[in-house]
C-alpha positions in Angstrom: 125.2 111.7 81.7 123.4 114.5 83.4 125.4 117.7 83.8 128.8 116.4 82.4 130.0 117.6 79.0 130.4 115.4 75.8 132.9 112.2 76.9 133.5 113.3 80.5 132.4 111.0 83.5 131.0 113.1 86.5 131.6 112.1 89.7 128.1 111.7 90.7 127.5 109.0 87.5 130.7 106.8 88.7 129.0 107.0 92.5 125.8 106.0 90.8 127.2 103.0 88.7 126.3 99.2 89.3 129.8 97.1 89.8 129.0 95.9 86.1 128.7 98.8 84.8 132.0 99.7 86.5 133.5 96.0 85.1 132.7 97.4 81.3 134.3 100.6 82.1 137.4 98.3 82.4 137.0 96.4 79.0 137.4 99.9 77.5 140.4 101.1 79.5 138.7 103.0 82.5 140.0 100.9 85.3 137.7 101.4 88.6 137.9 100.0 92.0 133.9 99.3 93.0 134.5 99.4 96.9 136.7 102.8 96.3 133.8 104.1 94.4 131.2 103.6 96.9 133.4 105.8 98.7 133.5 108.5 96.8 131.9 111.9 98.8 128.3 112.4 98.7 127.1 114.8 95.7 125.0 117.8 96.9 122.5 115.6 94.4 122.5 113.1 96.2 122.7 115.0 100.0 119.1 116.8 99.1 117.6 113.5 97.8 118.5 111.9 101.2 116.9 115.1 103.4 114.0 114.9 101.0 113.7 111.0 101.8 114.2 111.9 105.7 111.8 114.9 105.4 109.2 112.6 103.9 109.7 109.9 106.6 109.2 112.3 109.2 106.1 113.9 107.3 104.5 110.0 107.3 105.5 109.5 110.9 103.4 112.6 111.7 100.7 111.4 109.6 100.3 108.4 111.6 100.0 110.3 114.5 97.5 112.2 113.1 95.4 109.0 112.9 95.6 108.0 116.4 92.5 109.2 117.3 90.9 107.5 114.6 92.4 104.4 115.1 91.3 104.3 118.6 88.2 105.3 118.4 87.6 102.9 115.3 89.5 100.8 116.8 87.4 100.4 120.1 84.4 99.6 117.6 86.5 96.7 116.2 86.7 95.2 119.5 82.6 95.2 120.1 82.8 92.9 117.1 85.4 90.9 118.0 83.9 90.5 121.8 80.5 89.3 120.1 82.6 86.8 118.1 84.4 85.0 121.2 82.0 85.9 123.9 84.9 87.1 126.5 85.5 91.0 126.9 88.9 90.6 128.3 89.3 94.3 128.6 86.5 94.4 131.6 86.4 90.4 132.4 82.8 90.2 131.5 81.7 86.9 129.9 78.8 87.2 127.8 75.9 84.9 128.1 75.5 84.2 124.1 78.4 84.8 121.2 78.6 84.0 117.8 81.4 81.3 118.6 79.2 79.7 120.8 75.7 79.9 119.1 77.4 78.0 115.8 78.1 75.2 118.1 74.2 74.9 118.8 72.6 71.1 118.0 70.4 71.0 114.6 67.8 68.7 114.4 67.8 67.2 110.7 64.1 66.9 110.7 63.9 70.6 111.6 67.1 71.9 110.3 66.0 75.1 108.5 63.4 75.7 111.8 66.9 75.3 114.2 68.5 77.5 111.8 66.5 80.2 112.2 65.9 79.8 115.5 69.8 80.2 116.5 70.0 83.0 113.3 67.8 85.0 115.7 69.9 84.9 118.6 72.7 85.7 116.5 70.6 89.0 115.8 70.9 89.6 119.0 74.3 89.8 119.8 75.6 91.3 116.2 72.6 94.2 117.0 74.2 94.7 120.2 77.4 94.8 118.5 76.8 96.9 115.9 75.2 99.6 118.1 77.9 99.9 120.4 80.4 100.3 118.0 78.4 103.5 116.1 77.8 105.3 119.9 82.0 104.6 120.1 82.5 105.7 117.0 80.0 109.1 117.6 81.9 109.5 121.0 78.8 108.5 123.1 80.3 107.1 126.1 77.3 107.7 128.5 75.2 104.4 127.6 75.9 101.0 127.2 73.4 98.6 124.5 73.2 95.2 126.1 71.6 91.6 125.6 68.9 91.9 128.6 70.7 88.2 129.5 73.5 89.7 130.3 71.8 92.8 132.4 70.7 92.7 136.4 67.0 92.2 136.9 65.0 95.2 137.5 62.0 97.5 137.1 60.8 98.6 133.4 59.3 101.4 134.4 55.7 99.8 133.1 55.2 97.5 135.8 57.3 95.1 134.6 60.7 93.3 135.5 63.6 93.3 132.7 66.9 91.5 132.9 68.1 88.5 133.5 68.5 84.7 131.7 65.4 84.2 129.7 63.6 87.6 129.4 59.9 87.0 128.7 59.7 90.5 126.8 63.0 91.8 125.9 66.0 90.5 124.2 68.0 94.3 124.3 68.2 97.5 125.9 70.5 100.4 127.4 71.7 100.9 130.3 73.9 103.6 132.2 77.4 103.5 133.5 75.9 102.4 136.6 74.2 99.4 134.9 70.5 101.1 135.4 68.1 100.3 132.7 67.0 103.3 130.6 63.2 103.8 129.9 62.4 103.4 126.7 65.1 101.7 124.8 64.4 97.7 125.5 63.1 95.7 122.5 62.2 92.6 121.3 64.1 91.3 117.6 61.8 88.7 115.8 64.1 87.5 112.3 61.2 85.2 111.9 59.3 83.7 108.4 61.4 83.3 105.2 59.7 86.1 103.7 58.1 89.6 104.9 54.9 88.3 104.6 55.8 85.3 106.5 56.8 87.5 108.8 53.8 89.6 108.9 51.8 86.8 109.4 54.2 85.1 112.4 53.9 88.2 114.2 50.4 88.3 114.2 49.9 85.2 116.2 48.1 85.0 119.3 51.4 84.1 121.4 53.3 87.7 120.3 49.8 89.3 121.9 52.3 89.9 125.6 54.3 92.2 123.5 51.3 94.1 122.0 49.7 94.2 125.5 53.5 95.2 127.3 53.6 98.2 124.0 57.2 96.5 123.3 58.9 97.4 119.9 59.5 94.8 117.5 62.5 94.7 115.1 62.2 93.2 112.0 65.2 92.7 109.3 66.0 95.5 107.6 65.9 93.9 104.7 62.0 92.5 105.5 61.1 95.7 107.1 59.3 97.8 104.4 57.7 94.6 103.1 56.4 93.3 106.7 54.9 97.3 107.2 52.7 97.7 103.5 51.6 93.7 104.3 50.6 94.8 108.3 48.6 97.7 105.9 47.3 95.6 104.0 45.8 93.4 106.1 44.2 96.6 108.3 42.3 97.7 105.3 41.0 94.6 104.7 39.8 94.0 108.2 38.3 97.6 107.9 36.1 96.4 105.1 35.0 93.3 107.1 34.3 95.1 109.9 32.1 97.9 107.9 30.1 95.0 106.5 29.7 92.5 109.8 29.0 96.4 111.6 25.7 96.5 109.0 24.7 93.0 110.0 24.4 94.3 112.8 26.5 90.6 114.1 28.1 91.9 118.0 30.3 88.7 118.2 31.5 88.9 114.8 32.3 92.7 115.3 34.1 92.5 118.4 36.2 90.0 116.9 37.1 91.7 114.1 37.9 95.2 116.4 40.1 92.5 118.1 42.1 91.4 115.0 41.9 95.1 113.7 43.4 96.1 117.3 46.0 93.1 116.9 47.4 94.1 113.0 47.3 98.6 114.0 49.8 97.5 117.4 52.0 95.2 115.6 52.3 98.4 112.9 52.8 100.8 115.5 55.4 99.0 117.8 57.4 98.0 114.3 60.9 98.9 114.1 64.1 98.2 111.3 66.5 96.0 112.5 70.4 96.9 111.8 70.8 93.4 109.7 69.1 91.1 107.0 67.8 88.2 107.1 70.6 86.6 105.3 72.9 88.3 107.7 71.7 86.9 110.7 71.9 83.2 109.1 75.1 84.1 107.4 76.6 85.1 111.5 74.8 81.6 112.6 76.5 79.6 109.3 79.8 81.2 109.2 80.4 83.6 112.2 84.2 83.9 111.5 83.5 85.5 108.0 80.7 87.3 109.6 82.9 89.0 111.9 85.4 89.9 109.5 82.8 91.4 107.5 81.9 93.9 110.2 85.5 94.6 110.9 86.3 95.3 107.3 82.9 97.9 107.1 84.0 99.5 110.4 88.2 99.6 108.8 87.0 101.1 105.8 85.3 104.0 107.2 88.4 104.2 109.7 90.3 104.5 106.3 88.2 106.8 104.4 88.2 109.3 107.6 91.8 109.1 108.1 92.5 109.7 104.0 90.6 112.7 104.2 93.1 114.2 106.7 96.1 112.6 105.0 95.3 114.2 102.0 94.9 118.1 104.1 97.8 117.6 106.0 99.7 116.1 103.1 98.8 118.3 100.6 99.3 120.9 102.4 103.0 120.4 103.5 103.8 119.2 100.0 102.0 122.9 98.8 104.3 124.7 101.1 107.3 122.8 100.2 107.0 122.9 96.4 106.2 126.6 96.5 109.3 127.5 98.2 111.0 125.1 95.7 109.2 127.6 92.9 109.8 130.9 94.2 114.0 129.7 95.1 113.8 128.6 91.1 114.3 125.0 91.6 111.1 124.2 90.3 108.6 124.7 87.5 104.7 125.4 88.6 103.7 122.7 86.4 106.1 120.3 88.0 105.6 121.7 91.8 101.2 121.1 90.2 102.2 117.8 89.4 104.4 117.3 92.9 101.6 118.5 94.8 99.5 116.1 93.3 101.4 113.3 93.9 102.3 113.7 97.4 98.0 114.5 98.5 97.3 111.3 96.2 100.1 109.6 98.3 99.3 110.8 102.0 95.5 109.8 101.4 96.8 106.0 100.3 98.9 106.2 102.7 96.5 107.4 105.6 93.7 105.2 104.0 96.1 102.2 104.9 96.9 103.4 108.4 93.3 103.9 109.3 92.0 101.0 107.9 94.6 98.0 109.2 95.7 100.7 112.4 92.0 99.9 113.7 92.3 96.6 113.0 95.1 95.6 115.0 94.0 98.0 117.6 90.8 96.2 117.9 92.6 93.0 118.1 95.2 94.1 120.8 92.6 96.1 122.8 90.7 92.4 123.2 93.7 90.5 123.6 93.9 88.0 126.7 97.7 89.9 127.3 97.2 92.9 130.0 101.0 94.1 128.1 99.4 94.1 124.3 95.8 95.7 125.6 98.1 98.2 127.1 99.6 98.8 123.6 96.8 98.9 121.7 96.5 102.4 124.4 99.2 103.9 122.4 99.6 105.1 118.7 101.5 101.4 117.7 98.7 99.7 116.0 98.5 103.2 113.6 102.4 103.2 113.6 102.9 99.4 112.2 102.3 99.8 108.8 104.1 103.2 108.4 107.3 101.4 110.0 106.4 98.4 106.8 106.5 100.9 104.5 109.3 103.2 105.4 111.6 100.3 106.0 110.2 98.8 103.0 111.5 102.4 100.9 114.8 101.7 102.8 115.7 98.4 101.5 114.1 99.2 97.8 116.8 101.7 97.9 119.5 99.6 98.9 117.9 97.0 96.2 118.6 99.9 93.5 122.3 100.8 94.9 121.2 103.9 96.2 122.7 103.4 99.2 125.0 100.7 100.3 124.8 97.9 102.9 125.9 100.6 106.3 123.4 103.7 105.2 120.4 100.6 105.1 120.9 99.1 108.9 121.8 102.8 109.7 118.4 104.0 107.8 116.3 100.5 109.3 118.2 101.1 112.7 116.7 104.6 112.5 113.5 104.4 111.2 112.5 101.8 114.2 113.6 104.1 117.0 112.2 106.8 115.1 108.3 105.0 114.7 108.5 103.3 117.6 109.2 106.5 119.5 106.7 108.4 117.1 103.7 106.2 118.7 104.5 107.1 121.8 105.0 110.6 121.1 101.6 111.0 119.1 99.9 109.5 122.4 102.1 112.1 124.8 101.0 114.7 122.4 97.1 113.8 122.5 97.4 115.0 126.4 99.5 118.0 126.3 97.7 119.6 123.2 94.3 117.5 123.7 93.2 118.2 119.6 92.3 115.2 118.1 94.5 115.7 114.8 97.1 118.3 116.0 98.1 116.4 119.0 98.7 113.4 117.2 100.4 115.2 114.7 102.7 117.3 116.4 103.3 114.1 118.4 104.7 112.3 115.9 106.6 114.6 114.3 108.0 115.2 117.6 108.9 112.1 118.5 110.3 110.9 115.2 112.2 113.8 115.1 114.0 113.8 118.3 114.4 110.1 118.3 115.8 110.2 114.7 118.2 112.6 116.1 119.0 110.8 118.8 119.8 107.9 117.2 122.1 109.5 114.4 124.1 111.1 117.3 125.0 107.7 118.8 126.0 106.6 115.4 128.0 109.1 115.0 129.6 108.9 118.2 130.5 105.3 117.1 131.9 106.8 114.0 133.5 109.7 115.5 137.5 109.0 116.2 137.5 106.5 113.1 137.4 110.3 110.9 139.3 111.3 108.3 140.1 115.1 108.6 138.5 115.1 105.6 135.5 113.7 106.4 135.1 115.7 109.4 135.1 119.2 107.1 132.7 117.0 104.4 130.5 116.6 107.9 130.9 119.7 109.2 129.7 121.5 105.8 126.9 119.0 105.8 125.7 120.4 109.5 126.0 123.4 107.8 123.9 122.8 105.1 121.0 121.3 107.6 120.8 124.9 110.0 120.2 126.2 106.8 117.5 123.8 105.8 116.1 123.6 109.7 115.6 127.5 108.8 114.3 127.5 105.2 111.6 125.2 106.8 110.7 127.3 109.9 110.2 129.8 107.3 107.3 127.4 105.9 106.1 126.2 108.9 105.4 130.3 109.7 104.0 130.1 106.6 101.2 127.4 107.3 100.4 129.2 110.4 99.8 132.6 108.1 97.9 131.0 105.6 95.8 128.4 108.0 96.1 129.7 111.2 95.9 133.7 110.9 93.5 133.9 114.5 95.9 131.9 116.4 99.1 133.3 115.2 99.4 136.0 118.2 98.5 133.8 121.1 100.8 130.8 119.5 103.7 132.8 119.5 103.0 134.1 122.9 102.9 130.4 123.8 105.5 129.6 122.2 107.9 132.2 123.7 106.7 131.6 127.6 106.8 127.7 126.4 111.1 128.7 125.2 111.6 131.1 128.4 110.2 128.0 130.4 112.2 125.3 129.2 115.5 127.8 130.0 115.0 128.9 133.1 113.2 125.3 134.3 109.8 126.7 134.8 107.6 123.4 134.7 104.5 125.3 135.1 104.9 128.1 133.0 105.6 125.6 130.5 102.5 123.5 130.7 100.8 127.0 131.0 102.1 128.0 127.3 101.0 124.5 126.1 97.5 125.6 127.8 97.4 128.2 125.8 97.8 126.5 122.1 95.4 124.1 123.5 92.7 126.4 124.7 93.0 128.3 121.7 91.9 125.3 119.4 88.7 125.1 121.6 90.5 122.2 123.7 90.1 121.6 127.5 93.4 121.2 129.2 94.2 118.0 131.5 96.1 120.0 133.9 97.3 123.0 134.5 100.5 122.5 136.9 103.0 120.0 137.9 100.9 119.2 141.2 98.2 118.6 139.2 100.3 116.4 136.4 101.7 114.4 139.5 98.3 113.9 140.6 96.7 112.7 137.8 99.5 110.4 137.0 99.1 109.1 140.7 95.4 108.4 140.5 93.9 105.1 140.1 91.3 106.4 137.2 91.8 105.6 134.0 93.4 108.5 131.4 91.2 109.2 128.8 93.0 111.0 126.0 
């Protein structure tokens, strides 16, 4: 038994026994009582292992605040998807005029199934493209213009004479717009998924009915997938008009020339006006077949790269506290460097998964909630919850695997649950609060939900001990009291490190944060509300951020105002 000598029982072992280990004890003389055991006073072992558990639980809850700009913005993408799915946009209360839901439920003739097919494949194009290109100008921040079916635009000039918008365009099936709803020169287009193959498609663009869009100078898309094919067979057929018309030109045959200039004229526009489309072929008929799967397809693609983003910081800001903490273990002695390497390791391998996960079902769910018909769960999905859920799983999962192994017993797990749900719960909402004092995507969130975890855990550990309070044993009360003890000591060996990330990462800032910080401390004691958002000002300016406000009167306003907070 670790750190006993030959034959003796620690304490620690006979708090860490099973009841059956205890019951063989008895067989051989060693008579135990299991529920005394259990009451035996906490080892320092077993003291640090619960502030390591705790430290880590408020290291995850400040990862997930760290995502919540991710998920958001990711998140937002999600919903274009999801609004192109069912049609509705119940965010704005715009109904679109074509969805995916509502184009699978189109009529197929059996004599012309495969021509139906394709025809209601294309019109699927057109509301996945739309899709699709609002969610990557979310995702890149691009907030100015909106890409939009020209059915479901007002009617108006083109700019060229012509009229774009409304049901039925004759030339355009998308375009951009402005905030206003203004069309933007340049940006409508026509989407032909037409022919089976790119040379079918080659040739179905060259017939005589496309000519209004050669004659308008519209831009075709193509599938992606046909795209390089449909431009060498539009090459193709231009050198080989070029030949005919070098020969008719020597017959010296007017009609026959003009017509071949025509046909030459007809195959160098359709080239010229080509574009890639943002799906396949098989795409498109795979969104007309089987939109639900379709949809969940996109989703997953835009989750992933929600993921992948989010690991990347998890592993920084993981790493990097798990660095910190197992160098101060090495220097005190407590640990080897191979084992504080190996640590290390773990814990960046660990905050990536971990991140990954939040990022990827975090803008999932917030997609979801930010389309929901509720008004109360769209104004959720506004907060860091969706990013928070899956922490909360896993945390409370740790919690009960604990309790599972005996670690704790049946009190410390509701007490731990009790305060890990307060503690996330209050996290997302801190993450969001910190987005708009300290307005840097990752560092709000960040110190928002380590804030917020952190008081809250607090919080909710003084009501429990309240509870506890006149049911204490004098005893207990010094075991407490040396416990309290023990934590000012720890809340000082890790301001210690948390100086020491701001040395090592954050050498520039370290004179105008602490300046911050002390007018941000001489604030909060003599009640100075703007002298307080002013040091906050500071850290945030400082990052390259642009504060919200910059006094009470102008906090009260902006809470006050109609407009909606962007954070």
């Amino acid at each position: 038994m670790s750190g006993c000598q030959e034959n003796e029982i620690c304490f620690l072992d006979i708090y860490l026994m099973t009841h059956t280990e205890i019951a063989f004890l008895g067989e051989i003389g060693i008579m135990l009582d299991p529920d005394s055991v259990k009451k035996i006073p906490k080892t320092p072992q077993k003291k640090a292992k619960k502030r390591d558990a705790l430290d880590d639980t408020t290291i995850n809850a400040g990862l997930a605040g760290a995502q919540s700009e991710i998920t958001q913005r990711y998140g937002a993408a999600n919903k274009q998807h999801l609004v192109a799915y069912s049609g509705t946009d119940h965010e704005s209360g715009q109904q679109l005029s074509k969805s995916l839901k509502g184009i699978a439920k189109g009529r197929i003739n059996p004599e012309h199934k495969e021509a139906n097919i394709n025809q209601q494949g294309g019109y699927d194009a057109e509301v996945k493209t739309v899709a699709i290109e609002e969610a990557e100008k979310i995702i890149s921040g691009n907030k100015n213009t909106k890409v939009t079916r020209t059915d479901d635009m007002a009617k108006q000039p083109d700019g060229k004479g012509n009229i774009i918008g409304g049901k039925n365009d004759q030339l355009y099936d998308i375009a951009e717009v402005d905030k206003n709803g203004i069309y933007i020169e340049g940006t409508a287009r026509q989407l032909k998924f037409v022919g089976g193959t790119p040379q079918q498609c080659a040739d179905n663009l060259l017939i005589p009915k496309y000519d209004k869009y050669r004659d308008a100078d519209v831009p075709i898309e193509v599938p992606s997938d046909f795209y390089d094919g449909v431009k060498k067979e539009l090459e193709k057929k231009a050198e080989e008009i070029k030949k005919q018309l070098a020969a008719v030109e020597k017959k010296g045959d007017a009609e026959l020339v003009a017509k071949k200039k025509a046909e030459l004229d007809r195959v160098e526009k359709t080239n010229k006006n080509l574009k890639k489309g943002k799906l396949t072929k098989e795409e498109a008929i795979e969104a007309r077949l089987h939109p639900k799967l379709s949809t969940a397809k996109d989703v997953a693609k835009i989750s992933h790269r929600a993921g992948c983003e989010a690991a990347k910081i998890g592993a920084m800001i993981g790493g990097g506290i798990s660095f910190i903490r197992n160098s101060v273990a090495v220097i005190k002695g407590d640990q080897t460097p191979g084992n504080a390497a190996f640590e290390v390791t773990k814990d960046t391998v660990g905050a990536a998964a971990l991140s990954y996960a939040t990022g990827f079902f975090g803008s999932a769910l917030k997609g979801a909630m930010q389309n929901a018909p509720s008004k109360y769960v769209r104004s959720l999905s506004k907060t860091n919850l969706p990013g928070t859920v899956l922490t909360v799983m896993f945390e409370t999962g740790k919690t009960l695997k604990r309790y599972a192994e005996d670690e704790i017993d049946g009190t410390e797990c509701l007490t731990e649950l009790g305060e890990k749900g307060t503690g996330m719960l209050a996290s997302a909402m801190g993450a969001t609060i910190g987005q708009v004092v300290i307005p840097i995507p990752i560092l709000g969130g960040l110190v928002g939900g380590m804030i917020g975890y952190s008081m809250s855990s607090a919080y909710y550990n003084s009501l429990v001990n309240a509870l506890n309070e006149a049911k204490l044993a004098h005893e207990e009360r010094l075991r407490i009291e040396a416990e309290c003890h023990e934590a000012i000591i720890a809340i000082k060996e890790y301001r210690m490190e948390i100086e020491l990330v701001i040395a090592n990462y954050l050498q520039q800032h370290v004179q105008v944060f602490n300046e911050a910080f002390i007018d941000m401390e001489n604030a909060y004691n003599t009640g100075d509300v703007d002298k307080f958002i002013g040091g906050a000002n500071r850290i945030t300016e400082q990052l390259g951020g642009k504060p919200p406000f910059v006094s009470k009167t102008q906090f009260d306003e902006l809470m006050n105002n109609q407009t909606t907070i962007r954070i």
